[in-house]
N, C-alpha and C positions, 0 to 999 in steps of 0.2 A: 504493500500500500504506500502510495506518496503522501506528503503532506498536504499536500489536498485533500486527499482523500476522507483523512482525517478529520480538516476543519468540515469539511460537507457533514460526515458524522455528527458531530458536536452542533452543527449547527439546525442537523433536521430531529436530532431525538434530545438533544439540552436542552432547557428553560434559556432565551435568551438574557438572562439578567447581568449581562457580562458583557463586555465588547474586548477580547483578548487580542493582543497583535498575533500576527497570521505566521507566528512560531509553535512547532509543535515538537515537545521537548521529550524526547526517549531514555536519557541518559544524565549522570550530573555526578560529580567530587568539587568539595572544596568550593571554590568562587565560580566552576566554570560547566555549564550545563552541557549537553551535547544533541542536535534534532534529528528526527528520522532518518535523514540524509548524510550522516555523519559529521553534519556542520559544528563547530564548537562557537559558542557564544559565552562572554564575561555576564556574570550576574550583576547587576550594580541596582536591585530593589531588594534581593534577600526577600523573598516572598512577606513583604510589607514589615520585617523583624523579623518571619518566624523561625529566618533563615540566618542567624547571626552569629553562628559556628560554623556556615559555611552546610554545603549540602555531605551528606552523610560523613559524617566526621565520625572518625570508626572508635570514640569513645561513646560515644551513643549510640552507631550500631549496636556495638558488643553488648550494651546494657540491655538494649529489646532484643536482641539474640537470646541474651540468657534467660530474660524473662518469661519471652516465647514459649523456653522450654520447660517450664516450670508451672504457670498458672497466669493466666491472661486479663480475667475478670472472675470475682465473686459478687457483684452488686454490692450494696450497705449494709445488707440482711446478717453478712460475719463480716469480722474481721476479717485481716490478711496483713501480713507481713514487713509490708512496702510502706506503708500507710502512714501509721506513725511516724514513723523515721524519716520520710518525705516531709511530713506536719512541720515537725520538730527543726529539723533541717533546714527547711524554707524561712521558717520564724527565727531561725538564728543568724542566718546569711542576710534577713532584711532589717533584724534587730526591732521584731513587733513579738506580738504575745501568741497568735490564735490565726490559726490558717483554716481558712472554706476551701475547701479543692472542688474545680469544675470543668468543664469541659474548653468551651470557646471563650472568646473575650466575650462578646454579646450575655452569655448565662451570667460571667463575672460582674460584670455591670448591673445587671437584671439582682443577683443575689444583693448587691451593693445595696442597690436603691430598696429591696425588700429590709435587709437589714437597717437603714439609716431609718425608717417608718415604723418599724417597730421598737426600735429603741426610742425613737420620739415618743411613741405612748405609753411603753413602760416604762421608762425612766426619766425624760424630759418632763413629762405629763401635760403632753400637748392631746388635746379633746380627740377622741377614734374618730377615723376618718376626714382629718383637717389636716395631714399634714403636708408641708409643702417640702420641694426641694427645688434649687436655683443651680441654672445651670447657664453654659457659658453661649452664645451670640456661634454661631459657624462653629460648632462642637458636631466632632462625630465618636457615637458613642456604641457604633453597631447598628442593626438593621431588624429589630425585634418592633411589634407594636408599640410597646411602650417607648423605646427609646425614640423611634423616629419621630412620635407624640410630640419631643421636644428640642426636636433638627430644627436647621434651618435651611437647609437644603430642600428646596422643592422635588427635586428629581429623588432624593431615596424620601421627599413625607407625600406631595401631591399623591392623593387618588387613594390610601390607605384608612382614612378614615371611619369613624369615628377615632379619634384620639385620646388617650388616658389621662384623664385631667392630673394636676397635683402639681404641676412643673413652672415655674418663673423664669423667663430666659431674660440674663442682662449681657450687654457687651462684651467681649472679651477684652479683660487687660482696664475696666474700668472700676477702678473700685471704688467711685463714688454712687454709680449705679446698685453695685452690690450691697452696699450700705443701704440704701433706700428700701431696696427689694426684701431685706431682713424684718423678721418679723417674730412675734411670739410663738407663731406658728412653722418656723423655719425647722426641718430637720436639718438638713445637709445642705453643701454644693459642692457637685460634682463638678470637675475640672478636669484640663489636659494641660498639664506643663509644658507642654509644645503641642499646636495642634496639629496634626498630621494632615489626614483628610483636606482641612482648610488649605495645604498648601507649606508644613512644617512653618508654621507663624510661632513664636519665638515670644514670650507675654516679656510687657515693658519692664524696668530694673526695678525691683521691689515689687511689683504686683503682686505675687505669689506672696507674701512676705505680710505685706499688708490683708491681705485674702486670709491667710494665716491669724492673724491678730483677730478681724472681724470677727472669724468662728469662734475663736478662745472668747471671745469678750460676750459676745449671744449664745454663746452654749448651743453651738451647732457644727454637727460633724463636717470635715474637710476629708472627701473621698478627692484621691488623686487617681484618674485614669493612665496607669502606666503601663497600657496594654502594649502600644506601641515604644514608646518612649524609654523604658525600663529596661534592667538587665542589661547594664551596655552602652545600651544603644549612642546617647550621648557624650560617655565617657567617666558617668559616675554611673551607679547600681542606679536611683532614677534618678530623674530630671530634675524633682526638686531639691535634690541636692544642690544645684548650681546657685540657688537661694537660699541655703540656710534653713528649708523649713522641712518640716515633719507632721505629717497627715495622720488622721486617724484610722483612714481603711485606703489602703492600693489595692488596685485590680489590676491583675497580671494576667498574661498569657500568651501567644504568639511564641516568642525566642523560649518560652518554658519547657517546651513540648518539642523545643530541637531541632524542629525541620520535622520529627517523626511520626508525630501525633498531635493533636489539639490538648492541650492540657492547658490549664487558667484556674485562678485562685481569688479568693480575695483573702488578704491579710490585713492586721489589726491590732487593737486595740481588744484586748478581751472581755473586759463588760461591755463591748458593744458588741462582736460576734457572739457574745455570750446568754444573748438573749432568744437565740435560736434553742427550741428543743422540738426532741423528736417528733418526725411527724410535719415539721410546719413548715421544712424547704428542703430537698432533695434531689439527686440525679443519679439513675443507673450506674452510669458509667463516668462520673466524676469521682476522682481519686482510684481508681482502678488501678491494678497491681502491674500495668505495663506502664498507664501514663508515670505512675510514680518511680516506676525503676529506672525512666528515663527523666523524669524531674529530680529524680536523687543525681544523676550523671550532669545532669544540666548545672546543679549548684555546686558539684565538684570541679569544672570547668569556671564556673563563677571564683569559686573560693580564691584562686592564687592571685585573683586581679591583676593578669595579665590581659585580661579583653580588655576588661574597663581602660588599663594605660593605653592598649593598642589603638582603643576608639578614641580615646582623649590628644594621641599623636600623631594618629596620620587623621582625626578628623582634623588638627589643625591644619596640617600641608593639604586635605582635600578643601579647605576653606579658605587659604591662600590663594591654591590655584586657580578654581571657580570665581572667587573675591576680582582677579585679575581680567574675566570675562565681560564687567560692568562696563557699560561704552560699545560691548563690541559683540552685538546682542544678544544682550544680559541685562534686564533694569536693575534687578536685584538677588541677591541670595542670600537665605537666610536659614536658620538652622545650628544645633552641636553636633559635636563629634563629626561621626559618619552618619549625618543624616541632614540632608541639604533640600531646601526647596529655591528651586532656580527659575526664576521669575524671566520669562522671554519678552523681550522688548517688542514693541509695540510694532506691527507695519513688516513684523518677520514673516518667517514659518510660526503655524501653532505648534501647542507642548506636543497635539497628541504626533502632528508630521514630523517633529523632532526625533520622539521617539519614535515611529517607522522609519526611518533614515538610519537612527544608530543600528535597529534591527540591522537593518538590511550591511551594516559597516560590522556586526559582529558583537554588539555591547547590547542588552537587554536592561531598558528603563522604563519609565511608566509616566505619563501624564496625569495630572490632578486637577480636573477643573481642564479649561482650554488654553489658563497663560504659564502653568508652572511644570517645573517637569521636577518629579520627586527623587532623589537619589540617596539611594542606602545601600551600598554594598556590603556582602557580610564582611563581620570585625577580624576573620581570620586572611582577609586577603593582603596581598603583598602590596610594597610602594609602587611594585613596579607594573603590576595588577593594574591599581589604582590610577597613574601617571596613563597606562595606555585608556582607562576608562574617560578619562579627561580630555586627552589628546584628541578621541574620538568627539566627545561635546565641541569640542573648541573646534572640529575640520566643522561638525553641519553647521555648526552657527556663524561660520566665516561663511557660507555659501548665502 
């Protein structure tokens, strides 16, 4: 079969909710994938994080290798062996109390917002069924009923309707709006330390910071969305580190799971995850004895905080280089570490023919929106990796 062949497949028995560039990818190590046709193409999205040790990095193979052979899944109904240790493991790597294990980022977000509503009424003692949570202007927070309820994207909320009431959306990066928006009836607000989706937007110096203060001061939880942004990505374990602040519940997921699986958590604060008991939120297959034998590999990779420096040092030279594209069609780039949004000046090519171009030149990136073009390479690629992924941006946008 050619690669044709394949997108015709995909495209007469798939749900078209995707518009994929017209790569069809058979093979993959490390930063560099390989297509039907034997083509090799550089990764430089790292399937949006999830890929941030690079594609099968054979410390995580081996771990679902072994698990494989051992026991896959028991449900929640027993125990099992991984579990704990993964729990325990995860909460000492991010330095919180209490870990939710779950499947996708979308469930983590979802379990978020259920837990910040019940801790509002047991413990806050905000009136049942009044409580509110404030979220950010161009947040994307996954693609469930509830969350889209309080997008601002037309294209993932139009047409979905009726919408989940409870939600206040104020600007992102304005915390005088957020102030306003607080109320007695305030559980939470959920945030993204760098918004991804919107285009990797980057909140103003202290925002976070003062975001932070507001919660302490109204007694309202600060959930950090670091589905994306976490683990890495930036060049610290999360985002909010690069501000000095510390959340009461992160949602994790994507780079958790390795490349190999979906695994996502929410971590925390224990009297506030603590107000779950049995029976009142749950999944199959969240916390399962393969996601966690590769979530346990995943925070042994984490531990020696070598990714963290690596992303912290070559996201500087990839933000030098890119930095030096301004003028020369480039409006702007913005973003940490290894995680850039490269804003295409006006009157060019769009992001998305950007990225068909690189396609077609061997380098695999992704447009966001019609002006930006997203880039994250995984944290295990090389300088010299990296320099030819650049070299490549800098020949289409000189055209």
């Amino acid at each position: 079969m050619t690669a044709a062949d394949f997108v015709t497949l995909d495209e007469q028995w798939s749900t078209h909710n995707y518009h994929p560039l017209p790569v069809v990818i058979a093979a993959a190590e490390g930063a560099w994938v390989t297509d039907v046709d034997g083509r090799r193409y550089l990764d430089f999205l790292a399937g949006y994080s999830a890929l941030n040790f690079g594609h099968r990095h054979p410390a995580l193979v081996a771990a679902a290798v072994e698990q494989l052979g051992r026991v896959t899944l028991t449900s929640r109904a027993f125990h099992h062996d991984q579990l704990g240790l993964f729990c325990r493991e995860l909460a000492e790597l991010t330095g919180t109390e209490m870990v939710l294990p779950m499947n996708s980022g979308a469930e983590a977000v979802e379990s978020a917002l259920k837990v910040a509503r019940k801790w509002a009424y047991q413990v806050k003692g905000v009136p049942d069924g009044a409580a509110e949570i404030i979220v950010a202007g161009s947040n994307f927070h996954g693609r469930t009923t509830t969350i889209i309820s309080f997008s601002t994207d037309d294209t993932a909320r139009a047409g979905f309707g009726p919408y989940t009431p409870g939600f206040r959306v104020v600007k992102y990066g304005d915390t005088q709006a957020l102030a306003d928006a607080i109320t007695p009836r305030t559980a939470a607000v959920l945030v993204e330390p760098v918004q991804g989706e919107a285009g990797v937007l980057t909140p103003p110096t202290g925002y976070l910071r003062e975001v932070r203060q507001l919660c302490t001061d109204n007694d309202v939880l600060l959930i950090a969305d670091e589905i994306q942004s976490g683990l890495g990505r930036t060049g610290t374990l999360f985002a909010c580190e690069h501000d000095g602040v510390t959340a009461d519940l992160y949602t994790l997921g994507k780079a958790l799971g390795g490349g190999i699986l979906p695994v996502s958590a929410v971590v925390g604060r224990r009297d506030v995850l603590g107000v779950l008991q049995p029976g009142e939120h749950g999944s199959t297959f969240g916390g399962n004895p393969l996601a966690c034998a590769v979530g346990r590999a995943v925070l042994e990779l984490l531990r020696s905080g070598d990714y963290l420096a690596r992303s912290a040092s070559l996201g500087t030279h990839l933000h030098a280089r890119l930095g030096s594209l301004v003028g020369h069609g480039v409006a702007e780039v913005r973003g940490r570490g290894l995680w850039a949004g490269v804003e295409i000046a006006p009157g060019g090519l769009t992001a998305r023919e950007v990225s068909e171009e690189l396609m077609r030149r061997g380098v695999l990136c992704k447009e966001t929106h019609d002006t930006t073009l997203r880039v994250a390479p995984p944290l295990m690629i090389s300088r010299a990796d990296l320099d030819l992924g650049v070299d490549t941006i800098t020949e289409v946008l000189a055209r």
